[in-house]
C-alpha positions as CSV (number, residue, x, y, z in Angstrom):
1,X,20.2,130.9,-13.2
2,X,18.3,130.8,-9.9
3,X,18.3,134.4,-8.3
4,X,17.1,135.6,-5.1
5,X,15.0,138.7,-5.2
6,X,14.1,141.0,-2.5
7,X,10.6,143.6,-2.5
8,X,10.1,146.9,-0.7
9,X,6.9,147.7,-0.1
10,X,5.8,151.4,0.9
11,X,2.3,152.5,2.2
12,X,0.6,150.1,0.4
13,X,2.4,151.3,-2.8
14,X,3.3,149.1,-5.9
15,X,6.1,146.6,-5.3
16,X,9.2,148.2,-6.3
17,X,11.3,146.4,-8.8
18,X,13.0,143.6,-7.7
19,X,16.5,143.6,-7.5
20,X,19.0,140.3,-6.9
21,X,20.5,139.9,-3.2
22,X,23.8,141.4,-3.2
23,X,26.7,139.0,-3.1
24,X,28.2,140.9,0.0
25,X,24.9,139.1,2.2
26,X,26.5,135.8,1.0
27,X,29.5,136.1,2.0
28,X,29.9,135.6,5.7
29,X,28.2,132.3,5.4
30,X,30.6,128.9,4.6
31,X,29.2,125.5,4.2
32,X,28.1,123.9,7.1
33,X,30.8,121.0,7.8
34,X,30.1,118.1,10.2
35,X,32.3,118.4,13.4
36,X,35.4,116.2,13.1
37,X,35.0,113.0,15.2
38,X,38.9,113.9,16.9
39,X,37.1,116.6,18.3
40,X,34.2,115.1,19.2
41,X,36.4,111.9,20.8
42,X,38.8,114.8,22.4
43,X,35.9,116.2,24.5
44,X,34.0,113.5,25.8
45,X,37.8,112.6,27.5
46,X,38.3,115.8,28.2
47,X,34.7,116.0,30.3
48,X,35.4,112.5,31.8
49,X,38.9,113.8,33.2
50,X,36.9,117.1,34.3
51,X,34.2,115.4,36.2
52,X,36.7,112.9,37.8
53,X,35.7,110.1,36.1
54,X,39.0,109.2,34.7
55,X,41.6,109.8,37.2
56,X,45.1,110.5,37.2
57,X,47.3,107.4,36.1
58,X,43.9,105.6,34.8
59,X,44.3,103.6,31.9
60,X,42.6,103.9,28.9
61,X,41.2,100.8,26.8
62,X,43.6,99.6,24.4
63,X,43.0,101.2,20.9
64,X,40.8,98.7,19.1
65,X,38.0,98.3,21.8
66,X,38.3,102.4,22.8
67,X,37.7,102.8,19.0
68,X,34.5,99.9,18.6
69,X,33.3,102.0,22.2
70,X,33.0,105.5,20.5
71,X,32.3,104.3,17.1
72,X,35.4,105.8,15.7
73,X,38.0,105.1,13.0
74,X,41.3,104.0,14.8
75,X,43.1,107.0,13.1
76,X,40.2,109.6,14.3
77,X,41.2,108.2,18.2
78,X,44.8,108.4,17.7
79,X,44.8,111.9,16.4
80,X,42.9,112.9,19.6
81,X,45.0,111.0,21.4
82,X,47.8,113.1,20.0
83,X,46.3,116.2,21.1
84,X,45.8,115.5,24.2
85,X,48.6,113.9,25.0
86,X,50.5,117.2,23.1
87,X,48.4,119.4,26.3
88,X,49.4,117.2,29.1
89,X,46.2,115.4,29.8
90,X,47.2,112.1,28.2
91,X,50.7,110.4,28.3
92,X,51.6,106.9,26.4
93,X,53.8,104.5,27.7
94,X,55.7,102.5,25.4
95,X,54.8,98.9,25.9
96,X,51.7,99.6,28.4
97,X,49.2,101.9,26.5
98,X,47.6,105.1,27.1
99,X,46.8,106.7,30.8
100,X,45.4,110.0,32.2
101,X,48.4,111.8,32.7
102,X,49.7,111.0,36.7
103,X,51.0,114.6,36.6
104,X,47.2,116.2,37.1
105,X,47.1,115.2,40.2
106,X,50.3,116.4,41.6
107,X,49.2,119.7,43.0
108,X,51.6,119.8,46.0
109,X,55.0,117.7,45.6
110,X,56.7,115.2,47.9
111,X,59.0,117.6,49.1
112,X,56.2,120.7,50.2
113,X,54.1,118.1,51.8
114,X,56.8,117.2,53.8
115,X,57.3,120.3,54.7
116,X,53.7,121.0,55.9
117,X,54.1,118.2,57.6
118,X,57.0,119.8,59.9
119,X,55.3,123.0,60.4
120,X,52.1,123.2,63.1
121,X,51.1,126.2,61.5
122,X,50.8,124.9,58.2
123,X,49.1,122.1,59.2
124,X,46.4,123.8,61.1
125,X,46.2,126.2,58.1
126,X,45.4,122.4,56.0
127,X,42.6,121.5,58.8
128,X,41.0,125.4,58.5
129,X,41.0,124.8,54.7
130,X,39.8,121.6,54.5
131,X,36.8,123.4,57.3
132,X,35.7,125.5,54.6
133,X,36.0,123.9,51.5
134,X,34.6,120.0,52.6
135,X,31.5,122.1,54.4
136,X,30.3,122.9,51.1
137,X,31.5,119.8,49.9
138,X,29.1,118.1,51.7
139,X,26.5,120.4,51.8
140,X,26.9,120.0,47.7
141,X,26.8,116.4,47.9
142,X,23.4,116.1,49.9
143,X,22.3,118.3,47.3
144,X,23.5,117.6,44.2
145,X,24.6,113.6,44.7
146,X,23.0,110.8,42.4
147,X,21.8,107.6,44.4
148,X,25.1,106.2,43.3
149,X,26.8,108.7,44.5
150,X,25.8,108.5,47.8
151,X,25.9,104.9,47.8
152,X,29.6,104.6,46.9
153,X,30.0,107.4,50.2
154,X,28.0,104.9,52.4
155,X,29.9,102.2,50.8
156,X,33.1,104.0,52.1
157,X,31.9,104.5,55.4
158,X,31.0,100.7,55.6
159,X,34.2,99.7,55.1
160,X,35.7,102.1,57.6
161,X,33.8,100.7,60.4
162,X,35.0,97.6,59.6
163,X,38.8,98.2,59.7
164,X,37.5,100.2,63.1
165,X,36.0,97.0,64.1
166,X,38.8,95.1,63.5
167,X,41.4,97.8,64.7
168,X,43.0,98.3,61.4
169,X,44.6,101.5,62.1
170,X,46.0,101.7,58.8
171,X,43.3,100.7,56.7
172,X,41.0,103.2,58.4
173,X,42.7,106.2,57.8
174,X,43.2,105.4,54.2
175,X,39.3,105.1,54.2
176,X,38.7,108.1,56.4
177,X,40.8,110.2,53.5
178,X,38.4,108.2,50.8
179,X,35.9,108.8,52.6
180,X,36.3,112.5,52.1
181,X,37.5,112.0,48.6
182,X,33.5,110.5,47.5
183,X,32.5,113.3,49.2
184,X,34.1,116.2,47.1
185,X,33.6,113.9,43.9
186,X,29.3,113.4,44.9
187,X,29.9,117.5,44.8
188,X,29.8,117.8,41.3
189,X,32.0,120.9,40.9
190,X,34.5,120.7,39.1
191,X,36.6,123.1,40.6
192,X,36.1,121.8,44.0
193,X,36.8,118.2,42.9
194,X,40.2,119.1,41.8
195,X,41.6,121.0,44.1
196,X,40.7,118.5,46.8
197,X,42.3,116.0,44.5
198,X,45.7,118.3,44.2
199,X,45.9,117.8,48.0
200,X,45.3,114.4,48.1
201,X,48.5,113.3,49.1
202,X,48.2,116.3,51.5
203,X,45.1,115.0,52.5
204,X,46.5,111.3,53.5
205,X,49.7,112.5,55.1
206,X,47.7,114.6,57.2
207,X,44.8,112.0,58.3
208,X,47.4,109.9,59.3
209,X,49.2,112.2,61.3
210,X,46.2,114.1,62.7
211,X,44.7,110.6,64.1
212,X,48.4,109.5,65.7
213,X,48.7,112.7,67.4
214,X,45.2,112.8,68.5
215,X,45.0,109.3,69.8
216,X,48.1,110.3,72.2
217,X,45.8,112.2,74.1
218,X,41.8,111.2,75.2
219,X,40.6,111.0,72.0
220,X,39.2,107.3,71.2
221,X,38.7,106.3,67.5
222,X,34.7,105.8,68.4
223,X,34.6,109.8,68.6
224,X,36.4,110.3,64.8
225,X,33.7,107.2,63.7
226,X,30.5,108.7,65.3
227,X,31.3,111.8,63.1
228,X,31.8,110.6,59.9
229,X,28.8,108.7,60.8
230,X,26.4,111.9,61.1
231,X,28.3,113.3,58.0
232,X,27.2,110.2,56.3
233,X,23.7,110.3,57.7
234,X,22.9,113.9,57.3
235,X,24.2,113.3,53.2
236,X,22.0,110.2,52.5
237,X,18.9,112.4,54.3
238,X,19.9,115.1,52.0
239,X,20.0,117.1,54.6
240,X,22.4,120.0,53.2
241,X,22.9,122.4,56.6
242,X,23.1,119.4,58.5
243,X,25.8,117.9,56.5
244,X,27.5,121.0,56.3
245,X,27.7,121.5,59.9
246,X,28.4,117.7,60.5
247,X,31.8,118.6,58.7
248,X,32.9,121.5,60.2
249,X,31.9,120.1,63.5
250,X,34.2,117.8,62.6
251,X,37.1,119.6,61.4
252,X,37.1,121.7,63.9
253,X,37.1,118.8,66.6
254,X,40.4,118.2,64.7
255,X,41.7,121.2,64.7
256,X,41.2,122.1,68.5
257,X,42.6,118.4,69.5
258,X,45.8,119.3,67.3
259,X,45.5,122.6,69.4
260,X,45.6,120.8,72.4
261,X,47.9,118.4,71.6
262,X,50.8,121.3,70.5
263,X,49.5,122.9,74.3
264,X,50.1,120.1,76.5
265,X,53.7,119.1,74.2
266,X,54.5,123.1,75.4
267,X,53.2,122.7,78.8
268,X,55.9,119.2,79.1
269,X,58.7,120.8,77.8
270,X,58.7,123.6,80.6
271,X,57.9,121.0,83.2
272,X,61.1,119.3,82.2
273,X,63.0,122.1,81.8
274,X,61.7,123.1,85.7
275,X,62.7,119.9,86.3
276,X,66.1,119.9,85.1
277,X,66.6,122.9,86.6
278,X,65.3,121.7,90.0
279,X,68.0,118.6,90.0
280,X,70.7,120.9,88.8
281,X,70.1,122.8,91.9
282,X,70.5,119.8,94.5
């Protein structure tokens, strides 16, 4: 029987006698098993859902080619699938196949965006968010974005000048709200990334409504384009600060037209009421 034997030497004495390892140093060691490839399948979706490269309600390959793609036994897949499907990151509809569950990105529901909607306060509270957390956004993406990733936010941009050029209002603001979108995903925080994904829907409502209420007063759409434009400049320079302040020099052109817009709706409804009052008094 193989043995292990252990010597104690002591100022340059004799050895001592050897003596066999105990069993006790064994025993918190365990064959070293390969890692199940469920697991292995069940984090590389799990980092792809993290990093916002699947989306919510993206669909996933059918079964066969998913399987071929990661080199996987159909059963391995499915019982990943299972898993994450049993924690709410995966959902299977009968008939259509497997897709990222829609429910991740429902951070603020119909209802509560509505209501933000209705409320000045709350909306300005959106635009002073959005202020802080897109500044670092950006200054992240000048930073940390691939050439791919800045490409896809130029690509953006591109197309919002477009619908601008052809006075798709519509179209445009769907951009503008993508536009900021590449920007939080070319961040590469995952944190970031998905709270601005949460308040997408947020996000949309309120580009829309921000640009109808601003274009009631002098605001032209050329002013909203030129600053996306130095955003998208200063973040293809790689020009962090700049980006940064590109932002909140635009959020807060926003917010103080939104401002202004509330103050001149304040200052018309006591000239009415003056002037009701004045034709009352004939």
């Amino acid at each position: 029987m193989t043995r292990t034997w252990s010597y104690e030497l002591t100022n340059g004495a004799a050895p001592m006698s050897p003596r066999p390892s105990s069993s006790q140093t064994l025993a918190p060691f365990r064959p070293i098993e390969s890692e199940k490839l469920a697991a292995a399948v069940i984090r590389q979706i799990e980092g792809l859902i993290l990093r916002g490269v699947l989306r919510p309600g993206d669909r996933l390959p059918p079964e066969r080619d998913l399987a071929e793609r990661l080199g996987v036994s159909r059963p391995s897949l499915r019982e990943a699938i299972a898993d994450l499907s049993s924690r709410g990151l995966l959902e299977s509809r009968a008939g259509s196949g497997v897709y990222v569950d829609a429910a991740l990105g429902q951070g603020f529901a119909p209802a509560l965006i509505a209501l933000f909607a209705s409320h000045e306060t709350a909306l300005d509270d959106h635009v002073a968010f959005r202020r802080d957390l897109e500044g670092l956004a950006a200054a992240r993406a000048a930073r940390a974005g691939s050439e791919t990733d800045l490409a896809l936010i130029d690509a953006v941009f591109g197309k919002m000048e477009a619908a601008a050029a052809k006075g798709d209002a519509e179209a445009e603001a769907r951009l503008d709200a993508d536009f900021h979108m590449a920007i939080a995903e070319a961040s590469h925080n995952a944190v970031m990334l998905h709270v601005m994904r949460a308040t997408l829907g947020l996000l949309r409502e309120a580009v829309a409504r921000n640009r109808a209420v601003m274009f009631r007063q002098r605001t032209t759409g050329g002013a909203l384009l030129d600053q996306h434009r130095a955003i998208n400049a200063a973040i293809q320079s790689r020009d962090a600060e700049g980006a940064r302040g590109a932002m909140e020099g635009h959020l807060d052109y926003v917010r103080g037209r939104l401002r202004d817009q509330r103050e001149a709706a304040a200052h018309e409804a006591v000239a009415r009421a003056r002037l009701a009052q004045e034709e009352a008094g004939r």
